[in-house]
C-alpha positions as CSV (number, residue, x, y, z in Angstrom):
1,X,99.0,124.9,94.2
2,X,101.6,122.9,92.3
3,X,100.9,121.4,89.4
4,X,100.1,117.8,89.5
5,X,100.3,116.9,86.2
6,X,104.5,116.8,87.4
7,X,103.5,113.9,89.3
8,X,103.6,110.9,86.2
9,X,106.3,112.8,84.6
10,X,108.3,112.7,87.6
11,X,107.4,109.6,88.2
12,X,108.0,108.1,84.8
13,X,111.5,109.5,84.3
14,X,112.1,107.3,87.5
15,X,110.9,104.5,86.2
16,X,113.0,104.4,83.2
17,X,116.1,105.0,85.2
18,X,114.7,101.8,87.6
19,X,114.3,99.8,84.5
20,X,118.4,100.4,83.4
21,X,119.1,99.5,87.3
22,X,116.5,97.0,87.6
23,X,119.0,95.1,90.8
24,X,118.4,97.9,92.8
25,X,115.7,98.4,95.3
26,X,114.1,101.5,95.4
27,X,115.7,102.4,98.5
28,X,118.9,102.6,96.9
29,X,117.9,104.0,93.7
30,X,116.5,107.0,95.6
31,X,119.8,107.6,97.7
32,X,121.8,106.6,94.6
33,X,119.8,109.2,92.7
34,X,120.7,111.9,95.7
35,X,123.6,110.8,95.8
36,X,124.8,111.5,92.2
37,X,122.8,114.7,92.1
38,X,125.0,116.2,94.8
39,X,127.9,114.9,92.9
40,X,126.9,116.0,89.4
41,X,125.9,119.5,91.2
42,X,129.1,119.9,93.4
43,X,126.8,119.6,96.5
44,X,128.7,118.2,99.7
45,X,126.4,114.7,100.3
46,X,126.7,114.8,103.5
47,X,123.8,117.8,102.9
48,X,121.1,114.1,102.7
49,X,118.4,117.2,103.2
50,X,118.8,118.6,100.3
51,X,115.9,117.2,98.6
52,X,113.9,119.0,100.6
53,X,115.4,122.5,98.7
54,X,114.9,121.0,95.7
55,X,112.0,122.0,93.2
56,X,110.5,119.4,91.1
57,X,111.2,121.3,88.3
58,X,114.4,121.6,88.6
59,X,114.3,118.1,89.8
60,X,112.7,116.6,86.7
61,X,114.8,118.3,84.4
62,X,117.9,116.5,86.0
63,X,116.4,113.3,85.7
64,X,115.9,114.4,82.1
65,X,119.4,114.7,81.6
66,X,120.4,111.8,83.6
67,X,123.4,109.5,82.0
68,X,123.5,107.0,84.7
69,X,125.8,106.4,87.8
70,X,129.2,107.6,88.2
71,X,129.3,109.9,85.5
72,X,130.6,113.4,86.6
């Protein structure tokens, strides 16, 4: 069983990155989120399924590390 204490940290990394994009719905701050994974990890985005290959782990440690949009 995975550990659920990943859940609020997960979770709470989000929110802070939804707090500096506050204008954007959810909706596009998931696929904006995607979007500049793939980009950040040199991962064609037209894979849109790769979330499901994703670990939370690894996951949560990007969103650690996350600078914002359009940074490369």
């Amino acid at each position: 069983m995975r550990d659920v204490k990943r859940i609020p940290r997960i979770l709470g990394l989000i929110v802070v990155i939804w707090r500096n994009n506050a204008d954007m719905r959810f909706g596009q701050l998931y696929e904006n989120l995607l979007r500049q994974y793939c980009i950040d990890k040199k991962i064609p985005y037209g894979a849109h399924f790769i979330m499901w290959g994703i670990e939370d782990d690894e996951f949560e440690n990007y969103l650690k590390e996350f600078t914002g949009f359009g940074c490369q």
